[in-house]
C-alpha positions in Angstrom: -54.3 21.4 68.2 -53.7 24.0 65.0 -50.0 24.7 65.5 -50.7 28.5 64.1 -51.6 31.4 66.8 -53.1 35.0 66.9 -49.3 36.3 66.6 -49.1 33.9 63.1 -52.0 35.1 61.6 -51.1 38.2 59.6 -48.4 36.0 57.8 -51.0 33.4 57.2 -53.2 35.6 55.7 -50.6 37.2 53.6 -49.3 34.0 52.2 -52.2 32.4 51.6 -53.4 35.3 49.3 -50.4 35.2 47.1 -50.7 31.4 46.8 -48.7 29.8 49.5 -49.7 26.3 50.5 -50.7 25.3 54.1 -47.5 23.3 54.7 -45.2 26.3 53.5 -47.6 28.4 55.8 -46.8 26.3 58.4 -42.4 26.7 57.8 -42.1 30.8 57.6 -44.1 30.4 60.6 -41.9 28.5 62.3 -43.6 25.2 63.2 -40.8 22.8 63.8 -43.0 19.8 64.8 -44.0 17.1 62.7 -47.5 16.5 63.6 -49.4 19.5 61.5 -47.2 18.5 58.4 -48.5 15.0 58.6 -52.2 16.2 58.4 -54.0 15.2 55.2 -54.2 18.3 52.7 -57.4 18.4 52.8 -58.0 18.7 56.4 -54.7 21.4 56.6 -56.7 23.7 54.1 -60.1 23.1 56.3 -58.4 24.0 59.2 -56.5 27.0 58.3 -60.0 28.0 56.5 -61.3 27.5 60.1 -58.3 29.8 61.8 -58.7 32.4 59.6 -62.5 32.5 58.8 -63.2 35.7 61.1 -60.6 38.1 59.2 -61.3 36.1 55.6 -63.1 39.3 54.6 -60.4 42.2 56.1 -57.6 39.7 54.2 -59.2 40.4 50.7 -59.7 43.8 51.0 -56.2 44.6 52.3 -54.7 43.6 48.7 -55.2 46.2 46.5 -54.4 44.1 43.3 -55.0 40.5 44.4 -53.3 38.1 42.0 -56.0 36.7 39.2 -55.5 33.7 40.3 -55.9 33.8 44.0 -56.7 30.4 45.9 -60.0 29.5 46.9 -60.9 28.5 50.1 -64.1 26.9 49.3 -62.7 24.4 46.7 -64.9 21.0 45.7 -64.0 18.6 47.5 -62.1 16.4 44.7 -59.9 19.4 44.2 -59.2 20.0 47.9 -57.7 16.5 48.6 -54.4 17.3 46.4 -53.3 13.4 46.4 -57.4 11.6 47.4 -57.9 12.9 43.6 -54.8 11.7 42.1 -55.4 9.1 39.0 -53.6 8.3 35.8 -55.8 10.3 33.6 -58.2 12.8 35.6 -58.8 16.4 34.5 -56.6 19.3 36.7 -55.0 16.0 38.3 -51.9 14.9 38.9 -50.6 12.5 36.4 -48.1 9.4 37.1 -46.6 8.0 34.2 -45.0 4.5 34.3 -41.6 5.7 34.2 -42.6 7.8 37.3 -42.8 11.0 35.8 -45.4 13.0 37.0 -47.0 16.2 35.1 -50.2 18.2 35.6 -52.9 17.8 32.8 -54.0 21.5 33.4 -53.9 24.5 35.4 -57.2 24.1 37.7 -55.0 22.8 40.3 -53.8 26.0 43.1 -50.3 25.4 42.6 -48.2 26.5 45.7 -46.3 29.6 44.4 -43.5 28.8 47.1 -43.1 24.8 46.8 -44.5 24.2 43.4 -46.9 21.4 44.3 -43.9 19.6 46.4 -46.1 19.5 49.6 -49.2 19.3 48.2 -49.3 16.7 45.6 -45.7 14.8 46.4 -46.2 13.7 49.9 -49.5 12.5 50.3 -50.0 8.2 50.0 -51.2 8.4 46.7 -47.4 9.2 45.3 -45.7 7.3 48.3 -47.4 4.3 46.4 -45.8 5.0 43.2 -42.5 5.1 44.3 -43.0 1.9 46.1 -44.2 0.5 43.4 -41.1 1.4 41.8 -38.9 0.1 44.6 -40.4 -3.5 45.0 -40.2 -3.9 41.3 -36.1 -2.9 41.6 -35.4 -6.2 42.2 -33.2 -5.1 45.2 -32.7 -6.8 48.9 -32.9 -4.1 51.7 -34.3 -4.3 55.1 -33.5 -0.3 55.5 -33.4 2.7 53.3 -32.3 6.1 52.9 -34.3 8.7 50.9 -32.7 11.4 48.7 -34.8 13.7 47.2 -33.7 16.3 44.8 -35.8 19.7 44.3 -35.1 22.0 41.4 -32.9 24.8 42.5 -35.2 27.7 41.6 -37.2 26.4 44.9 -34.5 28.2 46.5 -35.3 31.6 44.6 -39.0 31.6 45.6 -38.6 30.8 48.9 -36.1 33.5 49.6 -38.7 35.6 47.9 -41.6 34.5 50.3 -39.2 34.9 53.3 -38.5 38.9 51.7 -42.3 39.6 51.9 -43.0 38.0 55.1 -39.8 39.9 56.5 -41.3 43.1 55.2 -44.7 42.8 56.8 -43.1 41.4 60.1 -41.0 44.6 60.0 -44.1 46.5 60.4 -45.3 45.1 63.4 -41.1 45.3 64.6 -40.7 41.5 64.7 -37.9 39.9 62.7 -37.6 36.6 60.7 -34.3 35.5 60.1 -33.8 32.7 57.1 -32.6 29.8 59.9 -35.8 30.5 61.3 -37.9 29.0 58.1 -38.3 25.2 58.3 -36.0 23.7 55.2 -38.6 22.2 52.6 -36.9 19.2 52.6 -36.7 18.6 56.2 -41.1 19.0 56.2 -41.0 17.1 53.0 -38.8 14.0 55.4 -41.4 14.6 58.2 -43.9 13.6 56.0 -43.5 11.2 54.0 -41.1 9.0 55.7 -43.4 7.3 58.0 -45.3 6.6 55.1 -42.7 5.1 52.9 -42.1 2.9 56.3 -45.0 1.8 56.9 -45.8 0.8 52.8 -42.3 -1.1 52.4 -42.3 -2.5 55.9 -39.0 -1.0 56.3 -37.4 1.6 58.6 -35.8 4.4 57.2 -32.3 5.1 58.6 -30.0 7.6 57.2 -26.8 5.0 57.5 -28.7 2.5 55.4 -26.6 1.4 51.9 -29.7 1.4 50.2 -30.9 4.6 48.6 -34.2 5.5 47.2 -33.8 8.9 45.0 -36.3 10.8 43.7 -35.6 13.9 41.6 -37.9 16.6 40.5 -38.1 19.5 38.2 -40.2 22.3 37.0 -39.8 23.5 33.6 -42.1 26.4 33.8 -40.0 27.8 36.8 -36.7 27.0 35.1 -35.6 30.7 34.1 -36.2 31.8 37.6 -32.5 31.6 38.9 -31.0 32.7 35.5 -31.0 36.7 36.6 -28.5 35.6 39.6 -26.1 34.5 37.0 -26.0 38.2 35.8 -25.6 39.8 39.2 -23.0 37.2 40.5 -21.4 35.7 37.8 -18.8 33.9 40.0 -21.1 31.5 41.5 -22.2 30.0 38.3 -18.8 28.3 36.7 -19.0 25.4 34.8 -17.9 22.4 36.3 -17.8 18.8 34.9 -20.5 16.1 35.4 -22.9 19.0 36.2 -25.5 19.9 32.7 -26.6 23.4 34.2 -24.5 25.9 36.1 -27.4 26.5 38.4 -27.1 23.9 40.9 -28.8 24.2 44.5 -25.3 25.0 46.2 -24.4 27.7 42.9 -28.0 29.3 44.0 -27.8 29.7 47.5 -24.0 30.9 47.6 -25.4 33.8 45.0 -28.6 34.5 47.2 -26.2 34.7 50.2 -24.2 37.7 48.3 -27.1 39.3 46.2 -28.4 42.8 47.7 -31.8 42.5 49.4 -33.0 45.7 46.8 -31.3 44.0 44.0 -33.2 40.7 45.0 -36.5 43.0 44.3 -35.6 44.9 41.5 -35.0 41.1 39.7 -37.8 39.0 41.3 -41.2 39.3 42.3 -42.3 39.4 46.0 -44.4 37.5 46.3 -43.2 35.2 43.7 -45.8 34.3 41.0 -48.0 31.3 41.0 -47.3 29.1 38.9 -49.7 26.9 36.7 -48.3 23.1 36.9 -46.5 21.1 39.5 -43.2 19.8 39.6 -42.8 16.8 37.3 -41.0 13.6 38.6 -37.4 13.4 36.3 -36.9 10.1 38.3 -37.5 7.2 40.6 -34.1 5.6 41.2 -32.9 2.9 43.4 -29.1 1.8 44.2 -27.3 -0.1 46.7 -24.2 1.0 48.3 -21.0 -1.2 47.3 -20.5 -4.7 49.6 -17.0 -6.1 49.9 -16.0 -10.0 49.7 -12.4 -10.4 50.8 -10.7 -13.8 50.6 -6.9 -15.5 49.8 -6.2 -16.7 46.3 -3.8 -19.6 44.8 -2.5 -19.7 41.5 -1.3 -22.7 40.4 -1.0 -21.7 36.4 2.3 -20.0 35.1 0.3 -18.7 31.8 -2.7 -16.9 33.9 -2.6 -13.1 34.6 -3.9 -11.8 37.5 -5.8 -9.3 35.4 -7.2 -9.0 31.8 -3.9 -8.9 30.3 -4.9 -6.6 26.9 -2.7 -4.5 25.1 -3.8 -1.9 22.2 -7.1 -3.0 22.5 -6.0 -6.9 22.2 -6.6 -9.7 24.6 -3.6 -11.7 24.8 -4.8 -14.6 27.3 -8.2 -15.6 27.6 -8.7 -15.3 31.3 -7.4 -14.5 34.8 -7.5 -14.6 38.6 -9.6 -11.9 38.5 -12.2 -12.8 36.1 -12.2 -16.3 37.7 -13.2 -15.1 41.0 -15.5 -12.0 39.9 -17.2 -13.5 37.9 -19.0 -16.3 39.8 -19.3 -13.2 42.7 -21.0 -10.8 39.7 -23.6 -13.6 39.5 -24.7 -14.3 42.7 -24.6 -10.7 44.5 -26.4 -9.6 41.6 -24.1 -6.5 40.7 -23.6 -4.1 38.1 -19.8 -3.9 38.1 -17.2 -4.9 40.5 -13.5 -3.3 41.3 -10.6 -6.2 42.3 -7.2 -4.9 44.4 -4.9 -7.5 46.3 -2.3 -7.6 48.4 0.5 -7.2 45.7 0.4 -9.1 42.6 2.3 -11.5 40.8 3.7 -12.0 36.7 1.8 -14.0 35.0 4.6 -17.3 34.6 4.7 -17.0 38.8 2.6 -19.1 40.8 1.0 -18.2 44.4 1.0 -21.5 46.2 0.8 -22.0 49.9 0.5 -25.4 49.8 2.6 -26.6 53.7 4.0 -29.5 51.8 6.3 -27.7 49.3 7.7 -25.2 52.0 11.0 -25.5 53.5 11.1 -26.4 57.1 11.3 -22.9 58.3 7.9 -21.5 56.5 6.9 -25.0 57.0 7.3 -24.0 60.6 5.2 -21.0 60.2 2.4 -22.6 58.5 2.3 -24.9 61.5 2.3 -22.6 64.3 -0.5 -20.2 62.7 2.4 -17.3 61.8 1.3 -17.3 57.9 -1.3 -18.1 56.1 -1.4 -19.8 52.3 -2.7 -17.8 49.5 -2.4 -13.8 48.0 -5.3 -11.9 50.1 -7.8 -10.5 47.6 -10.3 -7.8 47.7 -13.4 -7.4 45.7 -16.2 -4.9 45.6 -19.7 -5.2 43.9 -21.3 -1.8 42.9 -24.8 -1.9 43.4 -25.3 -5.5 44.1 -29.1 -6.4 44.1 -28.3 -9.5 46.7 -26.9 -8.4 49.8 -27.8 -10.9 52.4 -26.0 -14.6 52.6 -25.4 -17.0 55.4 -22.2 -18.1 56.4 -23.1 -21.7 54.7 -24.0 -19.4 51.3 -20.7 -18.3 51.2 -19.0 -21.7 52.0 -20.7 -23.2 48.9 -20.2 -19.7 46.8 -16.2 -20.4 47.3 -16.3 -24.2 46.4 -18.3 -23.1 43.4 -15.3 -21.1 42.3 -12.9 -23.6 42.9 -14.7 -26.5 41.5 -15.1 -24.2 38.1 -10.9 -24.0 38.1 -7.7 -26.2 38.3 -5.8 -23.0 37.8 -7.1 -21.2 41.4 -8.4 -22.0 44.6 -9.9 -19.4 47.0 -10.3 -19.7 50.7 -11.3 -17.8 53.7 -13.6 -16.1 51.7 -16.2 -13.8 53.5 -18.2 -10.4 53.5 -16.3 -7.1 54.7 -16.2 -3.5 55.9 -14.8 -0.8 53.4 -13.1 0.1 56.4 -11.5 -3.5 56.9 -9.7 -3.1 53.6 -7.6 -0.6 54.6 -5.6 -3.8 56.8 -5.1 -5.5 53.3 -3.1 -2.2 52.1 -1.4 -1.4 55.9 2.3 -1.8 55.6 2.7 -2.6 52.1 6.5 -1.7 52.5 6.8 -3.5 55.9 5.2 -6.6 55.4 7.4 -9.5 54.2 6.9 -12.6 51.6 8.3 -15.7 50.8 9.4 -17.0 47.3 10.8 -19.9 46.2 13.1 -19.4 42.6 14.7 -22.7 40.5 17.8 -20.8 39.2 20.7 -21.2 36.3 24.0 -20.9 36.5 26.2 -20.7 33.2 29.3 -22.1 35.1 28.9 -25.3 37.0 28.6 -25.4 41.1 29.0 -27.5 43.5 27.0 -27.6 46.8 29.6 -25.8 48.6 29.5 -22.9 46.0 26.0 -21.9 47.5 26.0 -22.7 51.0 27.3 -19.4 52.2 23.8 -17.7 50.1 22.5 -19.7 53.4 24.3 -17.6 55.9 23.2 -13.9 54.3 21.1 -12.1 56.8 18.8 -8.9 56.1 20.8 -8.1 52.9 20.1 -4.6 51.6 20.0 -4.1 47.7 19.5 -1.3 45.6 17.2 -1.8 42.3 16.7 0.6 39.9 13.4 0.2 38.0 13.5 -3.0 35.8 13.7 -2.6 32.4 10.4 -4.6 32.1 8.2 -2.7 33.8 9.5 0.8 33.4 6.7 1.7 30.7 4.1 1.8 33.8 6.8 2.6 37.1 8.6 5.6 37.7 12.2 5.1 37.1 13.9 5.4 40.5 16.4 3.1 42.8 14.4 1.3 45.9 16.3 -0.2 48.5 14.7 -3.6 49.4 15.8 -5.8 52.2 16.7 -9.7 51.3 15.8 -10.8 55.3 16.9 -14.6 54.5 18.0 -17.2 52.2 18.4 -21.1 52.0 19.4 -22.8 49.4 18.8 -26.9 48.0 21.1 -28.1 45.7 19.6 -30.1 42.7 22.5 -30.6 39.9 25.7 -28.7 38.8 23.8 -26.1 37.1 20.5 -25.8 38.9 19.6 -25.4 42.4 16.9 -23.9 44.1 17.0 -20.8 46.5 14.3 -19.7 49.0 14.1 -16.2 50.0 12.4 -14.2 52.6 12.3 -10.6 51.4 10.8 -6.8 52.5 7.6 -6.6 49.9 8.1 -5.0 46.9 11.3 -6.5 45.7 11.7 -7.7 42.3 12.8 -11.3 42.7 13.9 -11.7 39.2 15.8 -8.9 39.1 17.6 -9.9 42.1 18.5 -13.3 40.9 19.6 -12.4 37.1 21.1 -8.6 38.0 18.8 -6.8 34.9 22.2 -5.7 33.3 23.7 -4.4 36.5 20.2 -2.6 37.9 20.1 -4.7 40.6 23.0 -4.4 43.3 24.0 -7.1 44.6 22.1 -10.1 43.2 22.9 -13.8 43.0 25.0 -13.4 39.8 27.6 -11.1 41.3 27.5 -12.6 45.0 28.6 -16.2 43.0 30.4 -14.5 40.6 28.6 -16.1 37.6 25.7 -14.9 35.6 22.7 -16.5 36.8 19.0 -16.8 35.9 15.6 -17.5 37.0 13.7 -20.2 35.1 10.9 -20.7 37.7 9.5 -18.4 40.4 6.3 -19.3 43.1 5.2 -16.9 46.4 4.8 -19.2 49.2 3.5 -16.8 51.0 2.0 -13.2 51.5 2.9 -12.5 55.3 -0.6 -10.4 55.3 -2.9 -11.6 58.6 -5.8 -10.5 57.0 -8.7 -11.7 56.0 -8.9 -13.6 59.3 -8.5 -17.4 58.6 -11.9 -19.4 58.7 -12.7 -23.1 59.5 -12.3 -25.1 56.6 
């Protein structure tokens, strides 16, 4: 059934004269149903042809200067069917190149005044295929998408001027059309062609989906269109970084939403001109939204970074945890970059073990009964990863790859993530406790009773202003950090070794050797001898989180 009536025939008429496409006939009359969109464009022009045949006669004569190039109703049929004529080198056709650019060879084609050929040429199968094309030839593994489209922003300048002209006439005849009442060329431009771009990838399209199929167009010709708003509301156009032009879609519409109706018509013709080419294709782009792989680390090198450790431009180790994990993930998932973050981090002469069998009892204890877990959690995420989809027994044999490629890390739990599940890793950074286990020095010699009493400190509070070491990237300021317990193991009259259970974010070092009196207390002034740290390992990062899997 036509979806236009007696009541939406004077607009019609009127649009169609100045060179208004069926489908934008269809919006400023309000039909907000999909089926008449989805119509060929070859039948939509014999239809309305059909619905407007009786008054085709009056509707000439009404317009005292018709435009010169006003459409024709009777068109050959290879010029009717806007996408059934579309080839890679046709005269008055559309033209696809193989970057998917698209341009018009000449001006036989009736270019929509209001869309610029966006729902005439760029919505029938024809295109669709193109894109597709495009899109299986990505490389990319999706079993949804989202589609972005991006229309040039002087669209919104001629459809404002269409909606002044049919506002005028409607006037007349004391009906109103208000601007939410027009059907937003992007939501006809969706109806269309996304059961169409479903049904040629096999795919559903759902707006949640990580992958993202943008097209963006342009129209060169049309370009100077918005620049008189820039004159008339110069605070809507300010230059803003990442953006090349100042008239962006949001910049034109918040002007048009100020600018005075008579100004509007003083500046811009209503009906707007018809142009003589369609909108080019600038691109055809496909990218997948970040995954995450989350996981615990080991380090059992004292001469291996965490990350790239480069200063003035100068590599001074050749790799790191980082690199040693990313890399093998960079590979597999297919990604163009990746970002690392971890629970914490550790100097590059400190190991992260976890191994149960150089605990003390008490973490030993832990390990046992399930209350910590071995390793540093990690964090990685791969920006547009081509590979999104791996079983459980992929991801096994991706981890063992790792570690078989190392002796200087070992990874376990390793899995796939949420965004949202990364936010556990950071939660209570200050709260969260870890375990260390420090070989010290002493300058005078000890016996074993000299440390036993370290064993009988509980939650000892200490004040540490910023060490001396790091204060080129940390604030300078003095944290109070929480020593929660120690135990001691004597090993000769100037060596022993001291376990410690501390709040997170204490510097261990700093709390054994004092860092010229920054550190209050620390072991040197609590034995009343100047001590130092020749050898520092985490045990353990008391995060629960990634969740522990069978080995």
């Amino acid at each position: 059934m036509f979806p236009l009536t007696v009541e939406n025939k004077h607009v019609a008429q009127l649009l169609l004269s100045t060179g208004t496409c069926p489908r934008c006939i269809f919006r400023f009359c309000g039909v907000d149903f999909h089926a008449p969109y989805k119509l060929p464009y070859k039948e939509l022009l014999s239809e309305l042809q059909k619905f407007l045949k009786a008054e085709e006669d009056e509707l000439v004569s009404e317009i005292p200067n018709p435009p010169p190039k006003k459409i024709r109703l009777q068109e050959p049929e290879d010029q009717i069917d806007g996408m059934d004529s579309l080839s890679q080198n046709g005269e008055g056709k559309l033209s696809v190149t193989e970057d998917g650019s698209s341009s018009s060879k000449n001006s036989n084609l009736n270019v929509c005044n209001v869309c610029l050929g966006i729902l005439q040429d760029f919505c029938e199968k024809e295109f669709i295929k193109k894109v597709c094309q495009k899109v299986e030839a990505s490389g990319f593994e999706f079993t949804n998408l989202v589609l972005s489209v991006s229309f040039p922003p002087q669209l919104s300048v001629r459809e404002h001027a269409a909606w002044l002209l049919v506002k005028q006439e409607m006037g007349k005849q004391s009906l109103s059309l208000g601007r939410n009442d027009i059907v937003q060329l992007k939501e006809a431009y969706k109806w269309i062609t996304h059961p169409l771009f479903s049904e040629e990838l096999g795919v559903p399209i759902d707006g949640k989906s990580l992958f993202e199929v943008s097209v963006v167009f342009a129209h060169p010709e049309t370009v100077e269109d918005c620049h008189f708003l820039r004159a008339i509301c110069p605070d809507c156009f300010k230059p803003a970084k990442n953006k090349q032009s100042v008239f962006t879609r949001m910049a034109v519409m918040k002007a048009l939403n100020k600018i005075k109706e008579e100004d509007f018509r003083k500046q811009f013709p209503c009906p707007p001109n018809s142009p003589k080419a369609v909108c080019t294709v600038l691109e055809i782009e496909c990218a997948h939204g970040a995954v995450f792989v989350a996981g615990r680390y080991n380090k059992y090198s004292r001469n291996l970074p965490q990350t790239p450790w480069i200063i003035d431009g100068e590599r001074k180790l050749e790799s790191s945890v980082e690199e040693l994990i990313s890399d093998h993930l960079l590979k597999v998932f297919k990604a163009e970059s990746f970002n690392f973050s971890s629970s914490g981090r550790e100097d590059v002469d400190v190991r992260t073990l976890g191994n149960a069998q150089m605990l003390t009892p008490s973490t030993r204890f832990c390990f046992m009964t399930g209350c910590v877990l071995p390793g540093r959690p990690f964090a990685i995420e791969l920006v547009n990863p081509h590979r999104v989809h791996f079983t459980s027994q992929e991801i096994k044999e991706l981890q063992q790859k790792i570690n078989n490629s190392s002796n200087k890390i070992q990874v376990r739990d390793l899995q796939l993530v949420t965004r949202e599940a990364i936010g556990h890793m950071k939660e209570g950074e200050e709260e969260k406790t870890k375990t260390y286990s420090a070989l010290i020095w002493t300058n005078k010699a000890i016996q074993r009773k000299d440390i036993e009493f370290l064993d009988d400190i509980k939650d000892l509070k200490i004040d540490q202003k910023t060490p001396l070491r790091v204060l080129h990237r940390r604030p300078l300021a003095v944290r109070t950090r929480i020593i929660h317990s120690m135990e001691t193991c004597y090993v000769d009259e100037h060596h022993f070794r001291l376990y410690l259970k501390t709040q997170a974010g204490t510097y261990i070092k700093e709390f054994v050797h004092g860092d010229f009196g920054r550190t209050k207390p620390n072991i040197g002034s609590l034995m009343d001898v100047t001590a130092d740290i020749l050898e520092l390992d985490v045990e353990s990062v008391d995060v629960d989180w990634p969740p522990a899997l069978d080995d």
